[in-house]
N, C-alpha and C positions, 0 to 999 in steps of 0.2 A: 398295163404292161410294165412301169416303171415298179408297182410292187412286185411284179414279179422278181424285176430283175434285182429289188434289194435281195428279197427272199432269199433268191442264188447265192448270189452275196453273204447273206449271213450263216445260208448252208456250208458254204466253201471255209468261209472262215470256221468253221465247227468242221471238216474234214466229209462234209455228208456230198461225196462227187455224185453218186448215183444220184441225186434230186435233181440233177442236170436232164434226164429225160423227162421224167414228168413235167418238171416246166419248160422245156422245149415244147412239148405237146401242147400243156397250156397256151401258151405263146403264140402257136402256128394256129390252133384253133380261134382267137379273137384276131388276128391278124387276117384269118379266111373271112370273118365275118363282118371285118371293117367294105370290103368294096369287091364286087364280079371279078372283077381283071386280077384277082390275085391268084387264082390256082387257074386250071383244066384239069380235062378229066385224065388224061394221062399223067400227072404227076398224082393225083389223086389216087388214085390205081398203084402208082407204084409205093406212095408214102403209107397206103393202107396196106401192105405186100411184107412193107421192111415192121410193121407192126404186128400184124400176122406172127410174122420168123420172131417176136420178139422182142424188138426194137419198144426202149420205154416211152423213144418222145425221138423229133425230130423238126426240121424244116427247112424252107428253100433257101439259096445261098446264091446269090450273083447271078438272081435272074434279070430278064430286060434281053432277051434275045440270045440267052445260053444262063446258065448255071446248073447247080448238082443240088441235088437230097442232101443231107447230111442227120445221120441217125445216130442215137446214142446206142450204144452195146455194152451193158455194164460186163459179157464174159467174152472170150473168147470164141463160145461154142454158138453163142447169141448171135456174134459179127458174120461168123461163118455160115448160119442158118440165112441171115438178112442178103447176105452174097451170092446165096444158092438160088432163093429165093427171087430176087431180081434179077 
């Protein structure tokens, strides 16, 4: 996970934002596979939903008894399909 997050890092600083979904993706995938307790099937369901519409990458955000998805949308027409969608 820590190369991951240079990787970003050195994407960002080369201007390459879209790398931002892919390794969300990455990320949320070895993160599901560290321990049980980290998804359910209903975010599961929705995080596979905003992928479907589009979505390059994403992951959970202030869970522990509430938080949100959070999905990368590199267009506009992307963000709107992932909206519709969920």
């Amino acid at each position: 996970m820590c190369d991951l997050a240079r990787e970003l890092k050195s994407n960002f600083e080369n201007n390459d934002i879209d790398s931002l979904g892919p390794i969300l993706r990455q990320a949320w995938d070895m993160k599901r596979s560290l321990a049980s307790g980290i998804t359910n099937p209903m975010i599961d369901d929705a995080y596979a939903k905003g992928i479907e519409a589009g979505a390059t990458g994403g992951k959970l955000l202030g869970a522990g008894g509430g938080g949100f998805l959070l999905f990368y949308c590199p267009t506009a027409e992307i963000k709107a399909a992932v909206r519709k969608k969920l």
